[in-house]
C-alpha positions in Angstrom: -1.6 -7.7 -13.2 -3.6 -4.9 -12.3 -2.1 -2.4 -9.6 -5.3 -2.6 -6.7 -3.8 -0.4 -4.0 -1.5 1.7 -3.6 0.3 3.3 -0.2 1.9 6.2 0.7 3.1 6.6 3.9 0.4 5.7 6.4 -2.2 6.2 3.9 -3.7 3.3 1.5 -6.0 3.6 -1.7 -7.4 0.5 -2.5 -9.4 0.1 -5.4 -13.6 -1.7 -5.0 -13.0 -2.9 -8.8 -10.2 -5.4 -7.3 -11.1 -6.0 -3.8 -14.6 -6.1 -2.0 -15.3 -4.0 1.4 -15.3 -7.2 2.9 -11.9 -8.1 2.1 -10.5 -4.4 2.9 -12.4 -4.6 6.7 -11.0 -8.2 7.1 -7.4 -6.5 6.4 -8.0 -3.3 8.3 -9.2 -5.3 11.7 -6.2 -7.5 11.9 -4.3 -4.2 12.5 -6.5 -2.7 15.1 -4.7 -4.4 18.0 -1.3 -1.6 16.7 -3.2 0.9 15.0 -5.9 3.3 14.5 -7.5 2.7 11.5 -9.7 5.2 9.7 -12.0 3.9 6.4 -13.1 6.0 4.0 -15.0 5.6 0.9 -13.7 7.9 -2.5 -15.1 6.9 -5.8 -14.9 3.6 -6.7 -11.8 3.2 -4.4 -11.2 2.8 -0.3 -9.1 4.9 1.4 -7.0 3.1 4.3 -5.6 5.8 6.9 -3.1 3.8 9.4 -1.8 5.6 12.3 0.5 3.9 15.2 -1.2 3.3 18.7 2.5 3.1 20.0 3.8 6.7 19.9 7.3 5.7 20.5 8.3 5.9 16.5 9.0 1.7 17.1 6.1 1.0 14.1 5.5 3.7 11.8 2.6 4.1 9.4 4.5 3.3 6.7 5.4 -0.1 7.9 1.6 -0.4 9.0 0.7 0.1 5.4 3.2 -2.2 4.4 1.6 -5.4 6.6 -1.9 -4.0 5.4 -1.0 -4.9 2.3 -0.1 -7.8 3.0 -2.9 -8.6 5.0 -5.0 -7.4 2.1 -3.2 -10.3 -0.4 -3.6 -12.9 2.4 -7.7 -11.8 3.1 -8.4 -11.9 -0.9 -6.8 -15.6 -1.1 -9.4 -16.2 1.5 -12.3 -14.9 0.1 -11.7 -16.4 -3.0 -10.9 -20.3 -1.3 -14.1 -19.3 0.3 -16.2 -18.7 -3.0 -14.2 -21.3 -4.7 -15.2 -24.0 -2.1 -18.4 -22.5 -0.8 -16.3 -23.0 2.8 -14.9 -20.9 5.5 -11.2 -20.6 5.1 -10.2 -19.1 8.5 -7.2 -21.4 9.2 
């Protein structure tokens, strides 16, 4: 399988070959309620910027990036119910 992002830290490259923009906002906004979130677009890839709300060192950006990316598999499962049925998955 081919890698589609990649973290470091609190910063994620995800590539648009793999994953639409849709997917990647989906992903991004479930984290808004812990983090800032900054998108940016580099080439054919996005880059994810996570940075904790809480500034007590209890989540760090690395474990942000960590549930982005999972967030990320779970939104692309979605999207591709979605096209596959022609429904709304959001259960």
């Amino acid at each position: 399988m081919k890698e589609c992002a990649k973290a470091r830290g609190g910063v994620v490259a995800v590539s648009l070959e793999e994953n639409s923009l849709k997917t990647i906002k989906y992903a991004a906004f479930a984290l808004t309620g812990t983090a800032y979130v900054q998108l940016d677009s580099i080439k054919n890839r996005v880059q994810v910027t996570l940075r904790p709300k809480d500034v007590s060192g209890k989540i760090t950006a690395r474990r942000l990036a960590s549930g982005f990316l999972e967030g990320l598999k779970q939104e692309a499962i979605r999207s591709a119910l979605e096209t596959t049925t022609g429904n709304s998955a959001n259960t």
